[in-house]
C-alpha positions as CSV (number, residue, x, y, z in Angstrom):
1,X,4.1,-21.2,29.4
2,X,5.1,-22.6,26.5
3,X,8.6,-24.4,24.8
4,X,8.1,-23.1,21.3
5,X,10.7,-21.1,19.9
6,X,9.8,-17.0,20.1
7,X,9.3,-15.2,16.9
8,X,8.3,-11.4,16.0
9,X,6.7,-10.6,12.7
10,X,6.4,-6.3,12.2
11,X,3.9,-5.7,9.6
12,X,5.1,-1.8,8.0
13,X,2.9,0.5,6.3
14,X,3.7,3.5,5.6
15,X,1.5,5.3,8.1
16,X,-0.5,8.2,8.7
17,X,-1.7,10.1,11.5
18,X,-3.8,8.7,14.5
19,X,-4.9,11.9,15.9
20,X,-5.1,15.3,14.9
21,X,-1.8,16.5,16.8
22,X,0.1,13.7,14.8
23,X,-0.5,15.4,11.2
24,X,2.7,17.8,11.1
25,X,4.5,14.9,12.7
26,X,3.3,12.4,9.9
27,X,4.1,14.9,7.2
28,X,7.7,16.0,8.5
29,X,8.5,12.2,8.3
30,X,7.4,11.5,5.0
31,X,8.4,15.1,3.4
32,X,11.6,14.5,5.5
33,X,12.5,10.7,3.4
34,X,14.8,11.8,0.3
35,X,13.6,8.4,-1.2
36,X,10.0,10.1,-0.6
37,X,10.5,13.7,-1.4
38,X,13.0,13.2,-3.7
39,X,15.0,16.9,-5.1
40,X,18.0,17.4,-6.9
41,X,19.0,20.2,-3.9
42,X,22.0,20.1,-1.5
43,X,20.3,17.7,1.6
44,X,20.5,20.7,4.3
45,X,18.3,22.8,1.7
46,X,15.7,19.3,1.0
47,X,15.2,19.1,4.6
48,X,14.7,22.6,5.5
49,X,11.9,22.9,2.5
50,X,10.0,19.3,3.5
51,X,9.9,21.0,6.6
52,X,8.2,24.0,5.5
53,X,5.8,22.3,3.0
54,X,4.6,20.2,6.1
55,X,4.1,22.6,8.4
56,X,2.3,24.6,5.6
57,X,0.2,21.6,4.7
58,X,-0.7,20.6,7.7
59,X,-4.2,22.6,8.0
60,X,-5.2,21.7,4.8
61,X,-4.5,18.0,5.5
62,X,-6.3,18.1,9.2
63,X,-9.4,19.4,7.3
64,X,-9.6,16.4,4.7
65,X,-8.2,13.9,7.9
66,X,-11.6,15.7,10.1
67,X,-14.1,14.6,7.4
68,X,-13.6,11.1,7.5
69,X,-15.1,10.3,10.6
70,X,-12.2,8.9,12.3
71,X,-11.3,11.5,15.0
72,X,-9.8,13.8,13.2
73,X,-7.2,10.9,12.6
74,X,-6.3,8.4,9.7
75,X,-7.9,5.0,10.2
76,X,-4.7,3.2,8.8
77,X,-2.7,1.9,12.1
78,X,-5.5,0.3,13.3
79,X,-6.5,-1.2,10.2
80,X,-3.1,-2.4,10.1
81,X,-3.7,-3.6,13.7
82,X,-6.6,-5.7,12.5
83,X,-4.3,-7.1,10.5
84,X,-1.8,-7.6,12.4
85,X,-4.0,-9.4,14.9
86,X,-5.4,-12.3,12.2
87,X,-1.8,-13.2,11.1
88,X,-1.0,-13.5,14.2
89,X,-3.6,-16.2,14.9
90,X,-3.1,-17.8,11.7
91,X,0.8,-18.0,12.3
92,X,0.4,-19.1,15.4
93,X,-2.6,-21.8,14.5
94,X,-0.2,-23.5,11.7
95,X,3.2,-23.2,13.2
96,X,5.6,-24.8,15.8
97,X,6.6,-21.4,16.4
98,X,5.2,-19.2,19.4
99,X,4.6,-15.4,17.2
100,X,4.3,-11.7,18.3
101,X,3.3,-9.3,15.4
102,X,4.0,-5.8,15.8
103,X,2.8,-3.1,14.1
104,X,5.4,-0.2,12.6
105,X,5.1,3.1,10.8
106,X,7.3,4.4,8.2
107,X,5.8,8.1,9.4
108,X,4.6,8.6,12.7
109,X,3.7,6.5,15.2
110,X,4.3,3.4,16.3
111,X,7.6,4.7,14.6
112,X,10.2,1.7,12.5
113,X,12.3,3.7,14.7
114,X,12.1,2.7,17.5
115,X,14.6,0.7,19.7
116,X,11.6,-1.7,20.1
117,X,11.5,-2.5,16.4
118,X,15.2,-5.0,16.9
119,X,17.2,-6.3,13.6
120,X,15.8,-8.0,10.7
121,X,17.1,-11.7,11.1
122,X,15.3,-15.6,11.8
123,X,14.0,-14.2,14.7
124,X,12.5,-11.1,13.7
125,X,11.1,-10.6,10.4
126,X,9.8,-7.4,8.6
127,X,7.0,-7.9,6.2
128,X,6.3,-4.1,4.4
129,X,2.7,-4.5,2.9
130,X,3.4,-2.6,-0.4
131,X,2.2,-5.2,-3.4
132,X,4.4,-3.4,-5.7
133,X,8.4,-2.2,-5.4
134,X,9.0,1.5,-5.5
135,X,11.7,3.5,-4.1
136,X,9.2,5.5,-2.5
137,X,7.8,3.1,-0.4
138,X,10.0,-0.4,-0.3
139,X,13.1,1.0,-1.0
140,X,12.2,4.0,1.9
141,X,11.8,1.1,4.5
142,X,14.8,-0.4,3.7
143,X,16.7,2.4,3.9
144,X,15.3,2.7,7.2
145,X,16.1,-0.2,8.5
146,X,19.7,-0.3,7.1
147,X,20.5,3.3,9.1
148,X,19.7,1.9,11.7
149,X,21.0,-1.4,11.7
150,X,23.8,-0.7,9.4
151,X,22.5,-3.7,7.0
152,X,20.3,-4.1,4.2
153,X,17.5,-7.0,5.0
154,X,17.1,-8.1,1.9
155,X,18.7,-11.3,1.9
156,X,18.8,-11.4,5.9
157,X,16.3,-14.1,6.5
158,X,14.3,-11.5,7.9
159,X,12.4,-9.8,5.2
160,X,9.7,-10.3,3.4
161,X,9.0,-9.2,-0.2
162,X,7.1,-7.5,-1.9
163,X,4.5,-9.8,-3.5
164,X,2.5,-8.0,-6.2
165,X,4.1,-10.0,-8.7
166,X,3.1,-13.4,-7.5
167,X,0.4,-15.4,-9.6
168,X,-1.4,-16.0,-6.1
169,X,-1.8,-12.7,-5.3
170,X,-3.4,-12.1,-8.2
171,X,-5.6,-15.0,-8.2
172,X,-6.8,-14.1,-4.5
173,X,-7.1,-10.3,-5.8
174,X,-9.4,-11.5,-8.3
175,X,-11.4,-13.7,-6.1
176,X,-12.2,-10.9,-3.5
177,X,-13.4,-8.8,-6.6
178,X,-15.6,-11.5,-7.7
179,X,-16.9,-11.8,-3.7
180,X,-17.2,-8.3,-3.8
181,X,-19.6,-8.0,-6.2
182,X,-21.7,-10.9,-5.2
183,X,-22.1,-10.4,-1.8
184,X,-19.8,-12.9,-0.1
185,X,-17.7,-10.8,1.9
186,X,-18.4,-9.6,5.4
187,X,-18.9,-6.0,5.6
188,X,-18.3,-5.1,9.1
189,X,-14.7,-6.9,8.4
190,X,-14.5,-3.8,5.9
191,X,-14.4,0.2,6.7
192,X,-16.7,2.3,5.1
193,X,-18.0,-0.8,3.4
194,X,-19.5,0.1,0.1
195,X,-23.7,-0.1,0.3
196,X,-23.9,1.2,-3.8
197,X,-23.7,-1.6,-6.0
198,X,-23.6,-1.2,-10.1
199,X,-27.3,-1.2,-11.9
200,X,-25.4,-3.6,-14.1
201,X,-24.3,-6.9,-14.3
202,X,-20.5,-6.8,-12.8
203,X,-19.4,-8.2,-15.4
204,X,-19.6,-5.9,-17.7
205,X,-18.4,-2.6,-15.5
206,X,-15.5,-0.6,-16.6
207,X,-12.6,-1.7,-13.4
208,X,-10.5,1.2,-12.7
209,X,-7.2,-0.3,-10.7
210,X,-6.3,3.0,-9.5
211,X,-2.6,2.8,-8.0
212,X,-1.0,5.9,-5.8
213,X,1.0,7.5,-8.1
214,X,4.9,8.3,-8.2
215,X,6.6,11.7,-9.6
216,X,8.8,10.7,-13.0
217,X,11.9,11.5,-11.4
218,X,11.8,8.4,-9.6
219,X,11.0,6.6,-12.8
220,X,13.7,7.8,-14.2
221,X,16.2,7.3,-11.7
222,X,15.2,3.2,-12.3
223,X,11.9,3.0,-10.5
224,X,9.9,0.0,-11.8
225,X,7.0,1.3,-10.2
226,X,4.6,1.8,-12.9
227,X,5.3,-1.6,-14.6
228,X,5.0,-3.9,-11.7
229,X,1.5,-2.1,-11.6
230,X,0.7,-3.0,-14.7
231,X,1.7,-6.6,-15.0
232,X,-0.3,-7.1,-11.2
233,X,-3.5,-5.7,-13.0
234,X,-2.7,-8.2,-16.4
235,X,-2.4,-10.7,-13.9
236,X,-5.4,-9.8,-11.6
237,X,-7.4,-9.5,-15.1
238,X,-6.2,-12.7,-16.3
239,X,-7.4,-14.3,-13.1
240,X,-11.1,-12.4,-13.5
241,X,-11.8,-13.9,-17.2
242,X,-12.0,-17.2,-15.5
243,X,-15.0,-15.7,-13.3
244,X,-16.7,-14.6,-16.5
245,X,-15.7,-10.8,-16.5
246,X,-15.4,-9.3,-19.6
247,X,-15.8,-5.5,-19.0
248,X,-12.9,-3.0,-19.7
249,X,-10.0,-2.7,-17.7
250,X,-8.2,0.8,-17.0
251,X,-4.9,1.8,-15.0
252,X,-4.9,5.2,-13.8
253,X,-3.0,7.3,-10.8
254,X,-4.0,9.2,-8.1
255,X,-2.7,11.1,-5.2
256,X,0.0,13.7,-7.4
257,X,1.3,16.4,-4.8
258,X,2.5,19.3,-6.6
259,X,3.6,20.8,-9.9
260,X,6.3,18.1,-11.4
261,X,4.8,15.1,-13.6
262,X,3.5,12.4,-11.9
263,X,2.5,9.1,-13.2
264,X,-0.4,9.1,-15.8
265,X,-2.8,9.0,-16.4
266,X,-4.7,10.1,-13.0
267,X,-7.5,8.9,-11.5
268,X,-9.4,11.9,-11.9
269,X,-8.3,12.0,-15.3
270,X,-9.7,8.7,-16.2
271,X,-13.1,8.7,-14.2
272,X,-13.9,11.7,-16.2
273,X,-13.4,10.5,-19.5
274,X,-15.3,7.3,-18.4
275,X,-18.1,9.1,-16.5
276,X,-18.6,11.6,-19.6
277,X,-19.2,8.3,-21.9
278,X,-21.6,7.0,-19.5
279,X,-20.1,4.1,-17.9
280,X,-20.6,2.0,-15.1
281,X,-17.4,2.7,-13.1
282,X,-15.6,0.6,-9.8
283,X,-12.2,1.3,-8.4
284,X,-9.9,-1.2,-7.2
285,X,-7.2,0.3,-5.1
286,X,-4.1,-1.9,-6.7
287,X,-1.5,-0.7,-4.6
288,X,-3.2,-0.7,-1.1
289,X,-3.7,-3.5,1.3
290,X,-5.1,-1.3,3.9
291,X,-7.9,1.6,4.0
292,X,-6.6,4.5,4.5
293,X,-7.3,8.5,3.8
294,X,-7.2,7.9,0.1
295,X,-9.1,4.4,-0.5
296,X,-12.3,5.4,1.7
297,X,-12.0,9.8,1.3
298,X,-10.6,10.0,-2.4
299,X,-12.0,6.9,-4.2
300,X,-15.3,6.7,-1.9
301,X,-16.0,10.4,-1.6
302,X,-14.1,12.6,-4.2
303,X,-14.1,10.2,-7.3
304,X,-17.8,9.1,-6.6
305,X,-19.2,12.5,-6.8
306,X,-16.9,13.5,-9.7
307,X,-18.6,10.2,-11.6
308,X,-22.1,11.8,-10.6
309,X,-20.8,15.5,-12.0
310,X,-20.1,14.1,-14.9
311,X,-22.6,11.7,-16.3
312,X,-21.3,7.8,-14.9
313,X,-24.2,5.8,-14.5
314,X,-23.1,4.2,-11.5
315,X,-19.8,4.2,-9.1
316,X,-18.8,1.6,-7.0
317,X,-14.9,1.5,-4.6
318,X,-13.9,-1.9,-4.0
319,X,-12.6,-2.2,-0.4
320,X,-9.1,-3.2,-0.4
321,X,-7.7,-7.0,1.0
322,X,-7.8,-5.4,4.4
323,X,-8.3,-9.3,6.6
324,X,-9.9,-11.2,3.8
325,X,-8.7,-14.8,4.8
326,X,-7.3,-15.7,1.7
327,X,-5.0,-12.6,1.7
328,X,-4.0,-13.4,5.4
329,X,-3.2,-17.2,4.7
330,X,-1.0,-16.0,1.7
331,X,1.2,-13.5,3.4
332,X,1.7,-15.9,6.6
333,X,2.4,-18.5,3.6
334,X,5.4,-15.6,2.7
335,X,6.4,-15.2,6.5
336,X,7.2,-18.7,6.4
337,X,9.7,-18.4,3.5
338,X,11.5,-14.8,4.5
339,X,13.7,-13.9,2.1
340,X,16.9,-16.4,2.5
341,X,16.8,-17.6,-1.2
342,X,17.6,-13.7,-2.1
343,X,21.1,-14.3,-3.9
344,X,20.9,-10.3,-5.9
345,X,20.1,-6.9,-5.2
346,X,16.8,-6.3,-5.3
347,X,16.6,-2.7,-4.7
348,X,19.1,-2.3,-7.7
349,X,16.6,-4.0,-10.2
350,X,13.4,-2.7,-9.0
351,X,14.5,0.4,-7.7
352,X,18.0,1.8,-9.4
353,X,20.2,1.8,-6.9
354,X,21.5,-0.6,-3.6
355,X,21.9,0.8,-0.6
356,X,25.3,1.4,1.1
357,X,25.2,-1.6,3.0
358,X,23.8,-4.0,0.6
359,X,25.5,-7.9,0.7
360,X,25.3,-8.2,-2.7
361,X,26.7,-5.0,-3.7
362,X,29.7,-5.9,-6.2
């Protein structure tokens, strides 16, 4: 028993699928999020065609899901779990407060939906582990929240943002490359962990922060995406200078789903013109916290052979912050402060637009 005052943390991701039978599930969700899959069609037409590109997707998906060795499943909710589980020690180490933290999905399951999931506020706080704003992903989970609680968080006391910005992200970013590459991490903390390792000093490698990439219509609509990438990779590269690195830094996207123009240029795009030069190549996943379908299958498997195809000299993917303990003590540090000072629509400025039942809307 205990006297301290009862507080839930929900860490949100934006899921994926932990079992085969959860894939046309996952993508009917995501297809299904007009933030997500955004058209310019009347909404009854939107929703009936993300139903049919999901359904039709669905094999292809369950055959790239089967090869990664995780049960036909994506690794991502428990990775989020492990998560989950070391701030919840940490919070509960430093704090006069007794803390729960949850786990929700913005597709699938554990579902943000869920009665289970109760309003943002001092007692329950939502922390969405995007670094960067995009109205795919933050501004998705807010709309979330706010139809079903009929309130924007932001500004609630019971939200968290987004904290790719922050000068100690990068700094801890930058330090967990600089581990990474001499050998002070713990692999089995890590999936998949990485045994290649650049015939080169690190140093000197070409970094590739490769971020998921975002179709230009949300760009255009007021999506800050792309630039919050780039100032977290000036800042990350800022903070790498003081370990001594002084290779090449590239930005590139990956993950485009079909025809319209996505964010450039792509990760494919990039390795190749790297790879044909004869580089030394590592990719930083910039806009994950978590490994996940396309951090261990697309960097580890598909961008590593197209390096070999091509001519790279070496290829090496950088896990993502996953439980590193200086990325854990930083976002219990945010838990701590919530959101309360939040005096302005934030999904306005980083996103183009507030929700219908923003507090600051004017």
């Amino acid at each position: 028993m205990t006297n301290k005052p009862e507080k839930t943390l929900v860490l949100v991701n934006l899921g994926g699928p932990r079992t085969p039978a959860e894939i046309e599930v996952f993508l009917k969700d995501l297809f299904s999020d007009p933030f997500v899959f955004d058209l310019p069609l009347p909404e009854f037409l939107r929703i009936r065609l993300a139903r049919f590109i999901a359904k039709k997707r669905a094999p292809k998906v369950q055959t790239a899901y089967a090869s990664m060795g995780f049960g036909g499943g994506s690794p991502l909710v428990e990775e989020t779990e492990k998560q989950a589980l070391a701030l919840e020690k940490i919070l509960n180490n430093d704090s006069r407060v007794q803390w729960k933290v949850l786990v929700a999905m913005a597709c699938a399951y554990p579902n943000i939906r869920d009665p289970k999931f109760t309003k943002p506020g001092p007692d329950t706080i939502y922390l969405p582990l995007y670094p960067q704003f995009s109205r795919s992903t933050v501004l998705s989970t807010l709309s979330i929240l706010e139809s079903k609680f009929s309130e924007c968080p932001v500004g609630s006391g019971g939200y968290v943002p987004h904290f790719g910005l922050e000068p100690k992200f990068h700094q801890i970013s930058a330090q967990f490359i600089s581990d990474f590459f001499t050998n002070q991490l713990f692999p089995e903390q890590y999936l998949h962990y990485p045994d290649d390792k650049p015939n080169c000093d690190w140093k000197d490698i070409d970094l590739v922060f490769s971020a998921h990439g975002i179709p230009m219509r949300l760009v255009k609509k007021g999506d800050r995406y792309m630039e919050e990438v780039e100032l977290s990779v000036k800042g990350i590269t800022d903070e790498l200078r003081k370990y001594g690195y002084r290779g090449n830094i590239h930005i590139s996207y990956q993950s485009k789903v079909g025809p319209a123009k996505w964010t450039e240029p792509s990760t494919i795009q990039k390795i190749t013109e790297l790879a044909i030069q004869g580089k030394h190549i590592a990719v930083y996943p910039i806009s994950f916290v978590s490994d996940h379908l396309e951090t261990l299958e697309e960097i580890g498997e598909q961008f590593k052979e197209l390096t070999w195809e091509k001519g790279g000299k070496s290829f090496v993917r950088i896990p993502t912050l996953s439980v590193y303990p200086e990325f854990i003590q930083f976002l219990a540090d945010k838990v701590k402060q919530t959101d309360s000072g939040i005096k302005h629509c934030v999904c306005k400025e980083k996103g183009g637009e507030s929700l219908r039942h923003c507090r600051f809307k004017d």
